[in-house]
N, C-alpha and C positions, 0 to 999 in steps of 0.2 A: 599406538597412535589413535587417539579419539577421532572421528569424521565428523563433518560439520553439517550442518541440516539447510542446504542452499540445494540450486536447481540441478546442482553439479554432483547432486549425493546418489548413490545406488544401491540399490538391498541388490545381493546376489545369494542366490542358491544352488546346490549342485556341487557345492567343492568338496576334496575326498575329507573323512577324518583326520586327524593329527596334521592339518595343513598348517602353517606358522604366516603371520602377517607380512612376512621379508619374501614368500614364496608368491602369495597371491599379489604383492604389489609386482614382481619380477613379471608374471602372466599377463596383467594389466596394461604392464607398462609399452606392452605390445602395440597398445594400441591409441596411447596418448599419456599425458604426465600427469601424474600421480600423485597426491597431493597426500593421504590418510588412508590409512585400513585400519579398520576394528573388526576382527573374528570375533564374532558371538561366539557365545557356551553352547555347547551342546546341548538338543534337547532329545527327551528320551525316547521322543517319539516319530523320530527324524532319522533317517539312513544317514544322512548329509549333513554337511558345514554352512552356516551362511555368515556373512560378512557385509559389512556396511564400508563403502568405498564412496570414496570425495575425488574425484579427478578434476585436475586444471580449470575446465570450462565445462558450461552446461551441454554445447556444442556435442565434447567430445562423449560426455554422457550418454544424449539420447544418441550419438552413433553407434555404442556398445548396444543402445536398447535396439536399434532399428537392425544390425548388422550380427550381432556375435552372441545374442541372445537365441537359445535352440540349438546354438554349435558347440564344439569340443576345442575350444583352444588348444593349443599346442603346450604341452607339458601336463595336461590332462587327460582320463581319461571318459568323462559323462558330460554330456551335455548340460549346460548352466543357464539359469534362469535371472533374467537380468531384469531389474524394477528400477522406477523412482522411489526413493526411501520417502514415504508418508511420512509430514509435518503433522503432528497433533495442534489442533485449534489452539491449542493455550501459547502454544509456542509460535504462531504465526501470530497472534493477539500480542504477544510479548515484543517480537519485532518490528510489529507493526510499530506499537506504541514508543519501542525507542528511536526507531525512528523519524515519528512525527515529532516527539518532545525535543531530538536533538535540533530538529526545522525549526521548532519554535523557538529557538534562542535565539536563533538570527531571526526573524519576524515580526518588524514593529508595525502597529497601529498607529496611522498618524491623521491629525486632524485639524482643521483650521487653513486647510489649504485653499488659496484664493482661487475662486469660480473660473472654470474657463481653461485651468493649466492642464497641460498636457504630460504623459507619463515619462516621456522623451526630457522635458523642463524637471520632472521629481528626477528622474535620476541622475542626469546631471548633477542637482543638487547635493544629494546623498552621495552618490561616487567621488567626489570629494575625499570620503572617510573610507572608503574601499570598493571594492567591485561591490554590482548589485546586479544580483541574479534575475527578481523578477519588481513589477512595478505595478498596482492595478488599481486603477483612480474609481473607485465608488460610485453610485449613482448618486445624486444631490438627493439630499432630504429635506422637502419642505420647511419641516419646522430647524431646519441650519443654516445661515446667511453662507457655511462655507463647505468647503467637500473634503473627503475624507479618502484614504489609498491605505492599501496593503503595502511597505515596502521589504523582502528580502535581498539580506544582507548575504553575501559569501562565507562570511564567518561570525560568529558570535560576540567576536571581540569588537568588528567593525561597528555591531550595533549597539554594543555596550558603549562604545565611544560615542555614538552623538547623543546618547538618551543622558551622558553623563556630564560632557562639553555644554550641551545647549547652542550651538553653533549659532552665530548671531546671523546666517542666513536664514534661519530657520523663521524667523520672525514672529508672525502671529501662532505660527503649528504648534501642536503640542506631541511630541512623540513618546510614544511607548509599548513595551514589549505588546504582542499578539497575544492574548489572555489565553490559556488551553484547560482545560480539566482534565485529564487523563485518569485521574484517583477514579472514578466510575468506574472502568472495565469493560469489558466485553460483554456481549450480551448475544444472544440467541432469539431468533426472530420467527414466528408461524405468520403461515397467511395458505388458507383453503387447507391442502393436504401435504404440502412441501413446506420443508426447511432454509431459509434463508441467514444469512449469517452474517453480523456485522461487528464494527467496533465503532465504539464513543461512550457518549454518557450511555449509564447506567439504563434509564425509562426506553431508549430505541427512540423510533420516530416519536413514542406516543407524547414522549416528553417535550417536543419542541413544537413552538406554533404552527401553524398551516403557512404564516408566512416566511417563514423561514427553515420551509422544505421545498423539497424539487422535487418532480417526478421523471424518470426518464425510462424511456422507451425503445425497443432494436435492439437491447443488449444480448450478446452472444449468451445462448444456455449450456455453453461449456466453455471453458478456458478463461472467464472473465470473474475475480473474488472480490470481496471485497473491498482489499487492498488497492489493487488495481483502481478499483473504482473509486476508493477515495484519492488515489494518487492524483488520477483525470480532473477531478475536481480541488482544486489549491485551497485549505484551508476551510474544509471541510471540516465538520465534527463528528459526526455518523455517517455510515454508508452501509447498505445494506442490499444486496444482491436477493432477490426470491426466488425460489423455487416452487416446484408444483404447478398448482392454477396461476401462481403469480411469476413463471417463468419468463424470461425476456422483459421484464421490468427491472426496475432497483427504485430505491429512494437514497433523497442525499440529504444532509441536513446541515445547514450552516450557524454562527453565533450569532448573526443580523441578519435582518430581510435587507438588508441591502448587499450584499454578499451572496444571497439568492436569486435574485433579480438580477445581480451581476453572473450570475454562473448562465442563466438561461441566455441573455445577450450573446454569450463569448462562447459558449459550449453546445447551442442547439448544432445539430447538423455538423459536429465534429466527429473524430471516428473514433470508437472504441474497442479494441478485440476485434480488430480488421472489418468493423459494422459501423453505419452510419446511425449515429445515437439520434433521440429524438429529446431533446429537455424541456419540460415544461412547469407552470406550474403545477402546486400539490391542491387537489381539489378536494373535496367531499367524495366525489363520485370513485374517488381511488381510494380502494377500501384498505386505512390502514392496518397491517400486522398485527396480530395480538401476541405481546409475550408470552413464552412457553412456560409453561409451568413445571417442576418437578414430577 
């Protein structure tokens, strides 16, 4: 049984030789439900067995970590070493991205929206053709007589149907999918002596205008990825978490400055990783990242 790489997953060491995956899920299940075991191969230079385990919840996980890690379970004889099973970056990059891409299908750009409407007004509109998760009206841009919203849809299909209907409520708007790039990739970020780590396009911040970055400020220097931090932020295209000298910072980068401008409105002074973020915006003075080199 393959294990799965969620928060739920655990490397354990300490098991005897010749243990079988029927025997350490039996041990396991001691202590909550069970989902996978994969025994590793032996290696030559290891007394012991380790195994990668996926239990029910992440919950029941770090309990094994906090509780049964350094003890001898019963049906054992040596005490077992209990971890989080390490994601490799390519494989959080990887989920990240299907995650966001599967968002984007629900996720239309809509525009031509008459001045003055409220978000309450667009989704009534849209809910029509199915639930709508979230709704976020634009700042006005001078050179537009109208204003422009994010609207997600619950499912794909719902969005598929108005961009394909044209709903004659829809009137002067124009609606269409939420543009994304994901073909870029991941990318690895320097700033002073530490490591920061993001996903979007390809170039990092360097690639996008200064008006359509953000800088934010208070972020937790543990517990807080990147992921996270593009989550906080809705339709974001880069996020990038610093370390080092640029610890307790991040940058976020969006596809319009208006989308920026909108983050800093709705986002200053929310919390992030149990911290009160600070958003602002991206100045000169905040010295951007430079990509790492080979």
């Amino acid at each position: 049984m393959a294990a799965a790489n969620t928060d739920s997953s655990l490397h354990v060491t300490g098991l005897p030789d010749g243990v079988t995956e029927e025997q350490v899920t039996q041990i396991f299940a001691q202590y909550g439900t069970v989902k996978s075991v994969k025994v590793l191969p032996k290696r030559g230079d290891k007394p012991d067995i380790a195994a990668i385990i996926d239990m029910e919840t992440a919950e029941q996980a770090q309990g094994l970590i906090d509780t049964v890690s350094g003890t001898t379970p019963t049906g054992l004889t040596a005490p077992l070493t209990i971890k989080k099973k390490m994601t490799s970056w390519a494989n959080q990059a990887y989920q990240a991205m299907t995650a966001a891409a599967a968002a984007s299908e629900s996720t239309l750009h809509v525009t031509g929206i008459t001045e003055g409407s409220s978000e309450e007004q667009i989704t009534a509109l849209f809910a029509q053709h199915g639930p709508v998760k979230a709704v976020k009206i634009l700042p006005k841009r001078e050179d537009k007589p109208n204003q422009a919203a994010i609207v997600e849809m619950e499912t794909a299909e719902a969005a598929d149907s108005i961009i394909q209907t044209s709903p004659t409520w829809a009137g002067d708007m124009v609606v269409k999918k939420k543009s994304t790039n994901w073909a870029k990739g991941y990318s690895y970020m320097y700033q002073g002596k530490g490591w920061g780590k993001g996903w979007g396009s390809g170039g990092g911040l360097r690639s996008f205008p200064a008006e359509k970055k953000i800088w934010v400020g208070g972020v937790p220097e543990e517990g807080v990825d990147f992921k996270e931090l593009q989550a906080h932020f809705p339709g974001s295209k880069f996020a990038t978490v610093m370390k080092g000298n640029g610890a307790g910072t991040a940058g976020v980068a969006f596809e319009t400055a208006e989308e920026a401008t909108a983050a800093i409105q709705t986002l200053n002074g929310s919390v992030l990783g149990g911290a009160t973020i600070v958003v602002d915006v991206w100045t000169k003075k905040e010295q951007e990242p430079a990509a790492a080199t080979a």
